[in-house]
C-alpha positions in Angstrom: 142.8 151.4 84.6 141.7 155.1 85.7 140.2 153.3 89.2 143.5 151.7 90.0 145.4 154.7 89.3 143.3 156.6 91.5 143.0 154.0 94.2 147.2 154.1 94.1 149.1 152.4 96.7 146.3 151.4 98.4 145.7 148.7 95.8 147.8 146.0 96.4 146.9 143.4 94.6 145.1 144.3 91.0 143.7 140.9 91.7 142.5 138.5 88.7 139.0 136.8 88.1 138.2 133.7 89.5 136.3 130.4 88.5 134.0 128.2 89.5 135.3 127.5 93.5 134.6 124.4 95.5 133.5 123.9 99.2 135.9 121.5 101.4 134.4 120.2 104.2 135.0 116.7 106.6 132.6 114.6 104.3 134.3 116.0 101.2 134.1 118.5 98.0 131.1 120.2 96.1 130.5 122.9 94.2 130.6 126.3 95.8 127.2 128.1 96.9 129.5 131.7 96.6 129.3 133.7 93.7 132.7 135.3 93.5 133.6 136.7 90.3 137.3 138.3 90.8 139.2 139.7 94.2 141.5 142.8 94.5 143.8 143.4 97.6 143.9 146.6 98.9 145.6 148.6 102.0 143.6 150.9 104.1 143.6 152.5 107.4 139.5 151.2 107.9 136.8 149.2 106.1 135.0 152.8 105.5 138.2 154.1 103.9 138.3 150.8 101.7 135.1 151.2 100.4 135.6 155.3 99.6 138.2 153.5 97.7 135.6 152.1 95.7 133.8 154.8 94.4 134.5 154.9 90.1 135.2 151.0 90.1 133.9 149.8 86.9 132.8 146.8 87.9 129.7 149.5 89.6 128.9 150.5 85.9 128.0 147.2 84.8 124.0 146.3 85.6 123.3 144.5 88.8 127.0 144.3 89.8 128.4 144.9 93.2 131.7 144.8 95.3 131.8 143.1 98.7 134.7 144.0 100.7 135.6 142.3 103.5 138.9 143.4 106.1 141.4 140.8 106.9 141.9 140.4 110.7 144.8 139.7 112.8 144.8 136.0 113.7 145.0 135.2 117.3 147.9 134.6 119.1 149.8 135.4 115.8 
């Protein structure tokens, strides 16, 4: 909890873990190739400032683990 109090109102979302995911497509459903293991929203002025954001996460403590982040864009004509 010390990351999300530091990461403050940037973090939107404190986000949840997720399961095994599936992949929809015209000829139907599998199994996901993605490894995802959890999401977290958060609010930032750039992707740069969203990943100063994660500096102290402790999912970086644990062996091999990393955090992808990825910005959400305006859709078009929206």
């Amino acid at each position: 909890m010390d990351w999300a109090g530091r990461a403050g109102e940037h973090l939107t979302d404190m986000g949840a873990p997720l399961g095994n995911g599936q992949e929809i497509t015209p000829a139907g459903v599998s199994p996901a190739n993605a490894t995802v293991g959890g999401y977290s929203l958060l609010e930032a002025d750039s992707v740069e400032e969203a990943v100063a954001l994660m500096d102290g996460h402790p999912h970086l403590m644990m062996p091999g683990a990393s955090i992808q982040v990825f910005p959400a864009l305006d859709i078009p004509g929206m």
